[in-house]
C-alpha positions in Angstrom: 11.1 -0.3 35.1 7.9 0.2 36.5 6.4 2.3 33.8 7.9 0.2 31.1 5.6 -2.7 32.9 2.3 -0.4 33.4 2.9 0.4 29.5 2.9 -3.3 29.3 0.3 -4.4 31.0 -1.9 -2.0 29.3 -1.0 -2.6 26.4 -2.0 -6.3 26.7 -5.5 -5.2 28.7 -5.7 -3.2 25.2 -6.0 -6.5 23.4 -8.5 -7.9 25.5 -12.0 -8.5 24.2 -14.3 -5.7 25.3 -17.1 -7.8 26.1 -15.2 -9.3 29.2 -17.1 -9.1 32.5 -14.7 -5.4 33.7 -17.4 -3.7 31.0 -20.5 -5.3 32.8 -22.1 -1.6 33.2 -24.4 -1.8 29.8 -26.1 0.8 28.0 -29.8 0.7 26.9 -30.5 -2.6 25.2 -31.1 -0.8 21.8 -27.3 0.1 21.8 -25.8 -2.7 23.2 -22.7 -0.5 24.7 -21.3 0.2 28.1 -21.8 3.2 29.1 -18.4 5.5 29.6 -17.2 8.7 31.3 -15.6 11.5 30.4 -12.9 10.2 33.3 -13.2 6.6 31.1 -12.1 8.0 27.7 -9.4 10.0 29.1 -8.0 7.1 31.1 -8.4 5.0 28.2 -6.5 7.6 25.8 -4.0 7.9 28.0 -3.9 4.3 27.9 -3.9 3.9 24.5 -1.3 6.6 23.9 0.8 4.9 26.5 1.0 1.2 24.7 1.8 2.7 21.3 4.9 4.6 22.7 5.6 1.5 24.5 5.3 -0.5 21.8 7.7 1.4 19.8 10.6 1.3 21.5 11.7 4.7 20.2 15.3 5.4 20.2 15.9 8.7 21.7 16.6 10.1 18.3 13.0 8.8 17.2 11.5 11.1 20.5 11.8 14.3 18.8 9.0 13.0 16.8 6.8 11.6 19.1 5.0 14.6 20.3 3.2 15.3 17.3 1.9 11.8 16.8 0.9 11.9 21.0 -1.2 15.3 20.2 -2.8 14.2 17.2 -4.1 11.0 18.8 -4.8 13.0 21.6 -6.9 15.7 19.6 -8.7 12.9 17.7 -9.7 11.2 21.0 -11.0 14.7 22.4 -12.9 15.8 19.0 -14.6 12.1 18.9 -15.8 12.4 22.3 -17.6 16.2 21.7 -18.9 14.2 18.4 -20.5 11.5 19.9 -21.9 13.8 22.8 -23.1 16.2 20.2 -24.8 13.4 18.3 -26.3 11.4 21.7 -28.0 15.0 23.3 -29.7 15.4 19.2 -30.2 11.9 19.1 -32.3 11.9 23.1 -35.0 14.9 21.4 -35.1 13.1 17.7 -34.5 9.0 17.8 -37.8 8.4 17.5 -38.7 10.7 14.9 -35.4 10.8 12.8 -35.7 10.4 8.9 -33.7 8.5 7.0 -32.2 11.6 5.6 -31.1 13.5 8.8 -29.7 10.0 9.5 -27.0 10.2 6.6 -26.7 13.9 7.2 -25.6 13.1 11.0 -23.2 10.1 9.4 -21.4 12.2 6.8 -20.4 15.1 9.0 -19.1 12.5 11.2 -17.1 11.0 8.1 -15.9 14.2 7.0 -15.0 15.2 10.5 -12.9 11.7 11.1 -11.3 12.6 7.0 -10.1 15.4 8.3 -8.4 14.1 11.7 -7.3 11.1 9.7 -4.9 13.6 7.7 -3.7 15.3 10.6 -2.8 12.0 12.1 -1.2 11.2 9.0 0.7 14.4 8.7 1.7 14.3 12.5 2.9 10.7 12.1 4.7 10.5 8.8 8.1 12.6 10.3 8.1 9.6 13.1 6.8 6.4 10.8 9.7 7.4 8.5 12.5 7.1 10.5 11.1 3.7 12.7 13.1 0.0 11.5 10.7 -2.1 9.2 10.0 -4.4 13.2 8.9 -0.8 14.5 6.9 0.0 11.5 4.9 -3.4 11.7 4.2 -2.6 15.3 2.9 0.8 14.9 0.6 -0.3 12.0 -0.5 -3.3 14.5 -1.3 -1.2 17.9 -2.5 1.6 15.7 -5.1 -0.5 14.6 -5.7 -2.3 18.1 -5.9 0.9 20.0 -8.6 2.3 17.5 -10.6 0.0 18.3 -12.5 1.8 21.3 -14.2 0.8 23.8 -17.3 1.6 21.7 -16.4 -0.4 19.1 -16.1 2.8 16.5 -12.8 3.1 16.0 -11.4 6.0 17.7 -8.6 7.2 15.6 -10.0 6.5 11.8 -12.6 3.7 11.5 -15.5 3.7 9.6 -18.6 4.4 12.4 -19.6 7.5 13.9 -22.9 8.2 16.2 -24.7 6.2 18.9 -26.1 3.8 16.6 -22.7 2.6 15.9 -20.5 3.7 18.7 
């Protein structure tokens, strides 16, 4: 009971606007995005990860599947973080000085990198979408796209922004 209600509750704090006053902590005005932890993004994966299996309220034959989908998130969430670390530490040395050009060099190797998860994701979750009810499908296409929106307003498991200037 209790962790069906933490799944809960999370997955409703996963709904709230991000600009509330719990994300006070701002980042350089020039970004205009709290400032998170390596603690933060794990806490909030697991979060995430969390209200999406709540969410679905797999059947125990719909389990099997579910690992795949948790590591693929999971893997996404990890590679995204070493991206955007990456791209901060070249960004802290270049900001000032960065051309146009090293500026849609640094956004398509993010794109291809997030092309690439994207199909994994895809691949994990296909076994699993297939076998959910049509109500089960709506939700996972509806918290899928809530929990990718991250708490840096890129979106985490497939949007469209990648780098400091967006994230």
């Amino acid at each position: 009971m209790k962790k069906h209600l933490l799944a809960a509750a999370a997955a409703v704090a996963l709904t709230l606007p991000l600009s509330a006053g719990v994300f006070a902590q701002q980042a350089p005005a020039e970004h205009h995005h709290p400032q998170f932890s390596a603690e933060d993004h794990a806490a909030f994966t697991d979060a995430k990860v969390a209200a999406l299996k709540a969410g679905l309220k797999l059947t125990p034959a719909q389990e099997k599947n579910w690992p795949a989908v948790e590591t693929a998130l999971r893997d996404i969430a990890k590679a995204r973080a070493a991206r955007f670390a990456e791209v901060k530490d070249k960004m802290k040395d270049i900001h000032e000085h960065r051309s146009v050009i090293e500026g849609l060099q640094l956004r398509s190797k993010g794109l291809a990198a997030r092309a690439v998860e994207t199909e994994k994701l895809a691949e994990a979750a296909k076994p699993l979408f297939d076998s959910l009810d049509e109500a089960q499908k709506r939700r996972f296409a509806i918290l899928l796209h809530t929990i990718a929106k991250g708490p840096h307003h890129g979106h985490e498991f497939g949007g469209p922004h990648e780098g400091p200037e967006h994230d």
